[in-house]
N, C-alpha and C positions, 0 to 999 in steps of 0.2 A: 301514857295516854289515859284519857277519862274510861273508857274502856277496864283499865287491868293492865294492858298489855307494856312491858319495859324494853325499851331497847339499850343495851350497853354499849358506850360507844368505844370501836375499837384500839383506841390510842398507840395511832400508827408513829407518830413521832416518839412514842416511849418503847415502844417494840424495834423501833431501827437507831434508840440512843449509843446502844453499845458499837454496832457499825459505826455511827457517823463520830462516837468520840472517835475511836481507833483512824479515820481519816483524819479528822479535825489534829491528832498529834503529828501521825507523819509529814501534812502540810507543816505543823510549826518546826520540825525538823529540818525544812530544805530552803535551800541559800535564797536569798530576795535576789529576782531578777535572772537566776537559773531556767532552764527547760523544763527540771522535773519539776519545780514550783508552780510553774504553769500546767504542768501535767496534774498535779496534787489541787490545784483550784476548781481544775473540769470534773473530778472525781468527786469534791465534796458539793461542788455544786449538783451533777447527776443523783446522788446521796437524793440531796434535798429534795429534787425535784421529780424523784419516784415516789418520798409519800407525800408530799403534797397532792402527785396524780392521785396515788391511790385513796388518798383523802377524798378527793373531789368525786371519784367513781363512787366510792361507798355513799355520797351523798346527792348523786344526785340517783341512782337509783331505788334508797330508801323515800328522797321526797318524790320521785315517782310512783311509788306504792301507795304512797299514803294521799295522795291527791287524787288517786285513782280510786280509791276505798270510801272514801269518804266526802260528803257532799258539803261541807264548812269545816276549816279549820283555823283555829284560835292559839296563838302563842302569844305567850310571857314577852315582854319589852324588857328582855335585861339589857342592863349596863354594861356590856362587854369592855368596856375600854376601863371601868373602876375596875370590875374583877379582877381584871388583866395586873390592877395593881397589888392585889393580896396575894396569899400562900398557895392560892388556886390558880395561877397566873396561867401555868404550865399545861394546867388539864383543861384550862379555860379554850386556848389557844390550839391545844391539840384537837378538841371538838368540833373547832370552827362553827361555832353557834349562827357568828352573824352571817355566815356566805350559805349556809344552810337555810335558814331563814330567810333569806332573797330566792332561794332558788323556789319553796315554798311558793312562796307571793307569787313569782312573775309565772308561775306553772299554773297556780289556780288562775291568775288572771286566762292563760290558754286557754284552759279547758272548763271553762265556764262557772268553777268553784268560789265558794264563798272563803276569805282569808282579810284575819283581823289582828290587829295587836293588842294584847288587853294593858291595861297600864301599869307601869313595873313598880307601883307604890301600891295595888294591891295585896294584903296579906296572905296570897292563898297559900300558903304553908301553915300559918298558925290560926285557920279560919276555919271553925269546924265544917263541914260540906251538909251535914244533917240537921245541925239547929242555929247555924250562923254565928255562932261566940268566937269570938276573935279570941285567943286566946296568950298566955306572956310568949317572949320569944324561945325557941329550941336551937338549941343546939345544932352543930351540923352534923356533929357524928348520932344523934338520936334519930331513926329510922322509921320508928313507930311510937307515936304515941296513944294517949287516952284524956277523951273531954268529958268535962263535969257531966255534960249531959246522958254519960254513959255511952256513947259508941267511940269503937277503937280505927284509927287512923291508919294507914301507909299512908309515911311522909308523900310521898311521890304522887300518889293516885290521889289524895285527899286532896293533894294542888292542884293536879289534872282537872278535877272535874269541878274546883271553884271557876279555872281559869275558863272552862266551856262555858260554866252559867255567867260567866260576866261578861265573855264575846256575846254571848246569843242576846242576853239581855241590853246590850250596847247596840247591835246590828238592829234589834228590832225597834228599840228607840230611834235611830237614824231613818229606819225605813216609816215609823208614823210619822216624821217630818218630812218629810217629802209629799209634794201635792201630787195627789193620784193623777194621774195620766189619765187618755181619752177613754170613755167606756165606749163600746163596740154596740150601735146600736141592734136592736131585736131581731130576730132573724122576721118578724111579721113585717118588719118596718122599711127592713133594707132590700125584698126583694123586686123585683119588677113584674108588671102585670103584664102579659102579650098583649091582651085586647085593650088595655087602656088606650094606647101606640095608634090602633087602628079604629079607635071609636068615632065617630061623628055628631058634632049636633050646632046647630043654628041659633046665632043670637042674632036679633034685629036682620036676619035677611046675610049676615054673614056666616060664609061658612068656616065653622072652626075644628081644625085635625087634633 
């Protein structure tokens, strides 16, 4: 987060790999079309579908934290489905980036927060946060770097907090296009007089209330 603060996600399908291989073989073990085969299918399917639970708890509690904490929040537009195609495939998937990210959205939309996607061709990894130099690309396993202009970087937080200045700077561009709504007139102007109600006065001989 722009903040500082890291959260490491727990990669619940790499903590229950060694379980689900060990089903995953005894199913390939038993006869097609047997009973314990059928029994061996509900088993790896249970497998799965305790951390997926626990996937989904660990994140919709975290994005209730954070929509709770905070009054606009801004994430990255990654490409989950390319990632999904590189050597990160596995960690991509285990994170659940995109189901987190919806859960995000439709929570700020509840409880009245601001929630934006900043665009996922920004470079905010190699864009300094202090003096704006874009800088060549890094690596993934480099963690911290240093820009010519002299301040030193965390990969993580240095993207954090481009990625804040380019929602906020994007939201508030949106919000100067939009025609201002009705202004509220003055309180001198919008109140009512008692006596005006019950005034009286005569033109040409009629009486007027």
């Amino acid at each position: 987060m722009s903040d500082g603060t890291k959260i490491t996600a727990p990669g619940f399908l790499r903590r229950a790999a060694r379980k689900l291989k060990r089903l995953q073989q005894a199913l390939a073990r038993k006869q097609k079309g047997s009973n314990r085969r059928e029994k061996a299918i509900v088993r790896v399917a249970r497998a799965h579908a305790r951390v997926a639970d626990t996937r989904r708890d660990w994140q919709h509690k975290l994005s209730t934290a954070i929509i709770r904490d905070n009054q606009a929040v801004y994430v990255e537009d990654l490409c989950v489905v390319g990632l999904g195609r590189t050597r990160l495939a596995k960690s991509v998937h285990d994170a659940g980036w995109a189901a987190f990210t919806r859960m995000l959205e439709y929570k700020a939309e509840r409880y009245g927060r601001t929630f934006a996607r900043v665009d996922r061709w920004l470079p905010s990894t190699r864009m300094c946060s202090d003096c704006g130099r874009i800088n060549e690309k890094i690596a993934l396993n480099v963690r911290e770097w240093d820009c010519p202009c002299g301040s030193h970087h965390d990969r993580d937080i240095n993207a954090a907090i481009n990625i804040k200045a380019a929602g906020q700077a994007d939201f508030n561009d949106r919000r100067a296009r939009v025609r201002p709504g009705l202004v509220p007139a003055p309180r001198s102007e919008a109140v009512t007089y008692p006596d005006a109600a019950c005034s009286t006065r005569s033109v040409e001989g009629i009486l007027v209330l």
